[in-house]
MIDOSE-1310 file (N, C-alpha, C; in nm, 2 decimals, decimal comma, always signed):
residues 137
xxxx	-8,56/+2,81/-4,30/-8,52/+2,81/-4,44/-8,64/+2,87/-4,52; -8,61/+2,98/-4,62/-8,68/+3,00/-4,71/-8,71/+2,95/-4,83; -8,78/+2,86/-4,88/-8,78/+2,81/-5,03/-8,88/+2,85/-5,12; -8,81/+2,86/-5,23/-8,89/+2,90/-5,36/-8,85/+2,82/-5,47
xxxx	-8,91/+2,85/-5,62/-8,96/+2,76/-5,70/-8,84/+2,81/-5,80; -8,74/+2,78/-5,90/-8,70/+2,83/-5,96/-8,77/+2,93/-6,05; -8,94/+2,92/-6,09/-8,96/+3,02/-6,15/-8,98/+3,13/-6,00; -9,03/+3,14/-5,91/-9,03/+3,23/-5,83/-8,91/+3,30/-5,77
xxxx	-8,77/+3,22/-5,78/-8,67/+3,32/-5,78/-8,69/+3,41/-5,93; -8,67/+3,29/-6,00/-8,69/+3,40/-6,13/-8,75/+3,53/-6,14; -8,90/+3,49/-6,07/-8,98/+3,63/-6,11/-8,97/+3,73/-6,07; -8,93/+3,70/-5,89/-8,82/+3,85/-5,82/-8,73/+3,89/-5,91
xxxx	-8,63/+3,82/-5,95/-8,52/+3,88/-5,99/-8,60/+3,96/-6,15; -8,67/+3,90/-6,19/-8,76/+3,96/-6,38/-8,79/+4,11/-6,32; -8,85/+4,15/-6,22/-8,98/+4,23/-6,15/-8,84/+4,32/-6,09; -8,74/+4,32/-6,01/-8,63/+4,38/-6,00/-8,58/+4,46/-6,10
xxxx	-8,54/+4,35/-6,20/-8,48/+4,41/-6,35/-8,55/+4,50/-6,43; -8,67/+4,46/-6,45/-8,76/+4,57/-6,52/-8,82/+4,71/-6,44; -8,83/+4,74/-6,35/-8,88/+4,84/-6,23/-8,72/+4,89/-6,23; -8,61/+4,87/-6,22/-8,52/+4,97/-6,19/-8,48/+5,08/-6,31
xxxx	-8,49/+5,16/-6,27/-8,37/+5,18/-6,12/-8,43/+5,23/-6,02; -8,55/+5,20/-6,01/-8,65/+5,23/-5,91/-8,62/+5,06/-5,83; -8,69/+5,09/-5,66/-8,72/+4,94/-5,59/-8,83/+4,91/-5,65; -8,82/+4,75/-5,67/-8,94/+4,67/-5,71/-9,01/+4,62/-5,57
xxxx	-9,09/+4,58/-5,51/-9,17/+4,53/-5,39/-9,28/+4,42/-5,46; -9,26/+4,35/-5,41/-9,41/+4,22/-5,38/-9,44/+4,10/-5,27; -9,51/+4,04/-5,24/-9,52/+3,97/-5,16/-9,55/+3,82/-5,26; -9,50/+3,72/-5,13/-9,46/+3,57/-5,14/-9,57/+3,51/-5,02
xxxx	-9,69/+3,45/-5,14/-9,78/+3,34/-5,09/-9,69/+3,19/-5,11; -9,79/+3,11/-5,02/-9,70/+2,98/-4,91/-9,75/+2,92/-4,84; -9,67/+2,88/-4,73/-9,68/+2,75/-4,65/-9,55/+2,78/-4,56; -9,64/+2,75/-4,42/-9,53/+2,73/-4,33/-9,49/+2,57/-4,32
xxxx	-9,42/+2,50/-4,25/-9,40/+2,42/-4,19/-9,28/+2,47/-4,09; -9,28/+2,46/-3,95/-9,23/+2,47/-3,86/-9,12/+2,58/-3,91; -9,02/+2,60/-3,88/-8,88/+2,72/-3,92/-8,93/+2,72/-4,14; -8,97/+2,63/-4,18/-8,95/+2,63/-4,35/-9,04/+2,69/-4,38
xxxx	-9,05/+2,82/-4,46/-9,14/+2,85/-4,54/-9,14/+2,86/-4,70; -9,25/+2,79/-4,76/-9,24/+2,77/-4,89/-9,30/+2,82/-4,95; -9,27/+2,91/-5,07/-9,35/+2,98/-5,19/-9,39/+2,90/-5,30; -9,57/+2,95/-5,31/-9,65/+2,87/-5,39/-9,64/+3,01/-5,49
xxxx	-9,64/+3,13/-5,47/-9,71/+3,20/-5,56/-9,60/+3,36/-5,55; -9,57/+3,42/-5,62/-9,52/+3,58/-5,59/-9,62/+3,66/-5,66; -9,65/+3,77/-5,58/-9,73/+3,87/-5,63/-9,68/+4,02/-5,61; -9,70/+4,05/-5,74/-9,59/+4,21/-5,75/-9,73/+4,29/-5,66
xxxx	-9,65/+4,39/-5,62/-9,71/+4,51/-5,53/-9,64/+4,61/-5,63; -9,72/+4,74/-5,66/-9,70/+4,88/-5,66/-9,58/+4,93/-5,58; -9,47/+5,01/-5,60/-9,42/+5,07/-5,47/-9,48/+5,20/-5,47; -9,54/+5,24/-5,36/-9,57/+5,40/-5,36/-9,53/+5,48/-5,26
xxxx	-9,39/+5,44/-5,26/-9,29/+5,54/-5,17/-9,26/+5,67/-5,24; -9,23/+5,73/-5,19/-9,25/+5,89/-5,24/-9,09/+5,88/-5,30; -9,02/+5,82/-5,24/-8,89/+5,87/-5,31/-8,83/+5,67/-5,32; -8,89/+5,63/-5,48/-8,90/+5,46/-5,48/-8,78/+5,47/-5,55
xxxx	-8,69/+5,55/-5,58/-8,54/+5,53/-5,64/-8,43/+5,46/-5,52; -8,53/+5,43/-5,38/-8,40/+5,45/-5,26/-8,52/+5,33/-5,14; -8,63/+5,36/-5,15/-8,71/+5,31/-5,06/-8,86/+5,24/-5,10; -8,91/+5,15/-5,05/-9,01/+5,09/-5,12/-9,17/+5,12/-5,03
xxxx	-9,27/+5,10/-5,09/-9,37/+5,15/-4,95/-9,43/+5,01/-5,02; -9,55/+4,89/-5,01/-9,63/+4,79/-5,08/-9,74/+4,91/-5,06; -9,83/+4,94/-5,17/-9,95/+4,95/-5,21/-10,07/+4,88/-5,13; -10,05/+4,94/-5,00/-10,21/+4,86/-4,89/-10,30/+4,80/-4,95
xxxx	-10,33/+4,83/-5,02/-10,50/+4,77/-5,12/-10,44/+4,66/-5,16; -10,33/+4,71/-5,26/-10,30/+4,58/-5,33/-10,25/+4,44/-5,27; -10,18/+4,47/-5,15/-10,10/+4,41/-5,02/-10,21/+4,35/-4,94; -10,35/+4,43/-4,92/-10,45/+4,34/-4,86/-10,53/+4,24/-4,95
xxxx	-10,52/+4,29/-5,10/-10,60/+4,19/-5,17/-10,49/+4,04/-5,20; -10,39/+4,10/-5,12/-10,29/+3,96/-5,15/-10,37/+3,86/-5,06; -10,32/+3,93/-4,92/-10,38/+3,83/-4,82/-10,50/+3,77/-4,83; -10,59/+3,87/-4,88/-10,74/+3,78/-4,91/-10,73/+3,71/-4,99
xxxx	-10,67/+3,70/-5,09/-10,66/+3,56/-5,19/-10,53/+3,48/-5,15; -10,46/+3,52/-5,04/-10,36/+3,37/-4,99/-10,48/+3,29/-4,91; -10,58/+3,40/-4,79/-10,65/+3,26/-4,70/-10,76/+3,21/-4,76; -10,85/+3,29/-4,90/-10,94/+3,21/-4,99/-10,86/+3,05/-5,08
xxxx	-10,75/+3,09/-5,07/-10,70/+2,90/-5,17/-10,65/+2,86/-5,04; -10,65/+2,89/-4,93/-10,58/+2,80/-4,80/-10,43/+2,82/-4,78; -10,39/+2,97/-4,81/-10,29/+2,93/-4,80/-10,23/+3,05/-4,71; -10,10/+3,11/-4,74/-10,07/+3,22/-4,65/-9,98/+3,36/-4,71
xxxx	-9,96/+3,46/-4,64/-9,84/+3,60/-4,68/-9,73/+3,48/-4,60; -9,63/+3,43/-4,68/-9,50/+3,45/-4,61/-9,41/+3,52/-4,61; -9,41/+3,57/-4,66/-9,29/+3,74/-4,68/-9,32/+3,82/-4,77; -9,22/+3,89/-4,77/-9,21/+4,05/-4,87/-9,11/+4,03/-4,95
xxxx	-9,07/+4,11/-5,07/-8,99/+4,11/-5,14/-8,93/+4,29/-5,18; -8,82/+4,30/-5,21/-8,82/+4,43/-5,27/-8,69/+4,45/-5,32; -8,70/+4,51/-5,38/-8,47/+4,55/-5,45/-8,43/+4,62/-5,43; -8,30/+4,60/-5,43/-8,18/+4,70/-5,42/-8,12/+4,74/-5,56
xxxx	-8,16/+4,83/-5,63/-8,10/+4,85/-5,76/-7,96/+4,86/-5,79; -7,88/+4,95/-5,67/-7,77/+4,96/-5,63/-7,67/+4,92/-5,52; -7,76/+4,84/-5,44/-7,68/+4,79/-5,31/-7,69/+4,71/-5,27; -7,65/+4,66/-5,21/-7,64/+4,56/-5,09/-7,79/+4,43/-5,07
xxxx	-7,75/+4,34/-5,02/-7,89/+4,23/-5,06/-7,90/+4,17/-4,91; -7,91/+4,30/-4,80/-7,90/+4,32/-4,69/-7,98/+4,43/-4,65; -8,08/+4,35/-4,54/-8,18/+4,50/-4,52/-8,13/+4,64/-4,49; -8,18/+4,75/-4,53/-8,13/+4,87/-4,52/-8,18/+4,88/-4,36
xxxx	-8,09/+5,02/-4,30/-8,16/+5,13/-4,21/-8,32/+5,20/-4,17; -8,34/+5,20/-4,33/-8,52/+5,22/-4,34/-8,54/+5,09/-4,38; -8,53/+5,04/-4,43/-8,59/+4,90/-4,41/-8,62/+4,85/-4,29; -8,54/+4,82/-4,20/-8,55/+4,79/-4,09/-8,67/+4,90/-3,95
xxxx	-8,69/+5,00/-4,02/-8,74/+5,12/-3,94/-8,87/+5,08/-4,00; -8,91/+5,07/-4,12/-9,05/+5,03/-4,19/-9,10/+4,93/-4,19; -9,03/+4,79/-4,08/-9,05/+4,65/-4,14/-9,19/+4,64/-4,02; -9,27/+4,57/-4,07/-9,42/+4,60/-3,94/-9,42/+4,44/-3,95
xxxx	-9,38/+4,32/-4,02/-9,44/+4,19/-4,02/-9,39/+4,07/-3,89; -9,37/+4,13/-3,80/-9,29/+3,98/-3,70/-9,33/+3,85/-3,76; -9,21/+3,72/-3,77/-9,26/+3,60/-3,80/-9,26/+3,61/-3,97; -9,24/+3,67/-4,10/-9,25/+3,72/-4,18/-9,08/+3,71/-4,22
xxxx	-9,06/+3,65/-4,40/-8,97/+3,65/-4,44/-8,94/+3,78/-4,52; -8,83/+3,88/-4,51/-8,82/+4,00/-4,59/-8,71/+3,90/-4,67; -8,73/+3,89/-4,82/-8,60/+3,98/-4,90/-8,59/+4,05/-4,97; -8,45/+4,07/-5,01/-8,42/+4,15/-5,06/-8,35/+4,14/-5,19
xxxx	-8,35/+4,20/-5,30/-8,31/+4,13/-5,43/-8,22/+4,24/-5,48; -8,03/+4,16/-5,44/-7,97/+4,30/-5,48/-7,94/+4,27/-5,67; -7,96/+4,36/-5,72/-7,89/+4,39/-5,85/-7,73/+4,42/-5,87; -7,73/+4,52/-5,77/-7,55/+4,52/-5,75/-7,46/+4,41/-5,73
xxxx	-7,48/+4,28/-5,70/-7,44/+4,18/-5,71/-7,44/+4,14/-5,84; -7,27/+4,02/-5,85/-7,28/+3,97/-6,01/-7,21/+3,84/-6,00; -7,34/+3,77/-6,00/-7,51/+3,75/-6,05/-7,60/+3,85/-5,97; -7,70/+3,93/-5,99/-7,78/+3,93/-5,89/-7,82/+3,82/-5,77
xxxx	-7,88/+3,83/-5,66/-7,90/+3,77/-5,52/-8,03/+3,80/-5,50; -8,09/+3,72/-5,44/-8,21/+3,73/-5,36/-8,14/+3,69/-5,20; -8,15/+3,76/-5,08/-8,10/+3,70/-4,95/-8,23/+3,75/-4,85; -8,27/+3,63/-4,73/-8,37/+3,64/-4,68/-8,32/+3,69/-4,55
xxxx	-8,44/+3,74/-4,49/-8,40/+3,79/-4,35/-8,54/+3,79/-4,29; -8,57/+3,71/-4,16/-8,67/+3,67/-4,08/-8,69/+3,83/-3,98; -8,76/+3,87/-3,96/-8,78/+3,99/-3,91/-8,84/+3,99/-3,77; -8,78/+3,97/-3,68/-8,84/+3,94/-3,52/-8,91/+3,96/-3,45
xxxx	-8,93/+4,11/-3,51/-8,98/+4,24/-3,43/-8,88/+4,35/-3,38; -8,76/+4,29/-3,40/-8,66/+4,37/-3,31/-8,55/+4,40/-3,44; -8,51/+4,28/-3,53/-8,42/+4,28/-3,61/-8,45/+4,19/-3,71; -8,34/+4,21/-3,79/-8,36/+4,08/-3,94/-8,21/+4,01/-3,86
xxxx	-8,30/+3,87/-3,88/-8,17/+3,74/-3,87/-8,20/+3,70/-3,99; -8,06/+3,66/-4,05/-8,03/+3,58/-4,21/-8,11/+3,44/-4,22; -8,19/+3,39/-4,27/-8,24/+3,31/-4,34/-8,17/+3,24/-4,43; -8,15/+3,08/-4,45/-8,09/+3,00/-4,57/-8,19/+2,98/-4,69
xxxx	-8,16/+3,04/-4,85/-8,27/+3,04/-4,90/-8,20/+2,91/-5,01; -8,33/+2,83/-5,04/-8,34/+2,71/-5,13/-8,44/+2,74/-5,24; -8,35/+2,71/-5,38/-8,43/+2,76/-5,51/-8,44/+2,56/-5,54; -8,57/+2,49/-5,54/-8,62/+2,37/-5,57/-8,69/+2,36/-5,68
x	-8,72/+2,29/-5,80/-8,80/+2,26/-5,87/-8,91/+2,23/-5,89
């Protein structure tokens, strides 16, 4: 199970809305506990994909300086984040071709949905399996 904070669904979905009609990307500081991982923190990433109307790349620098400040407060990268301005809240084809994190929660924040969605997908190494995601107080 993936859980976040209601401001942390919030902040995907704010970081989505504002960045489109381009993909938004950031990563989700946390906590594991066995299958559950919990977000303490979201941190926007740069996209610097060449073509970010359709595809997302995270900003390496900025994506490394995440991880050094998740294991300086004790804590961890639990996933990635990014949007679909226009589609589906279901990893793409390049998504799935780009995904490098085994053990790692991707989602994905579609806009074309009404309400918008945030939907998670655990990344195996081989595939995305669906994730149950919990927005907690």
């Amino acid at each position: 199970m993936f859980v976040l904070t209601r401001d942390a669904y919030d902040a995907v979905l704010d970081h989505a809305q504002a960045d489109a009609p381009l993909e938004a990307c950031g990563v989700f500081v946390g906590e594991r506990d066995g299958d559950q991982r919990r977000v303490t923190a979201v941190r926007r990433v740069p996209n610097v994909a060449d073509a970010p109307r359709v595809r997302y790349e995270l900003d390496p620098e900025t994506t490394l300086a995440v991880f050094d400040e998740a294991e300086a407060t004790g804590m961890e990268v639990v996933g990635f984040y990014h949007s679909h301005p226009s589609g589906p809240g279901r990893p793409s084809a390049a998504d799935r071709e780009h995904a490098r994190w085994p053990g790692h929660v991707y989602v994905v924040a579609s806009l074309a949905a009404r309400p918008p969605t945030l939907d998670a997908w655990l990344w195996t190494g081989e595939d995305f399996e669906r994730q149950p995601v919990a927005v907690r107080d």
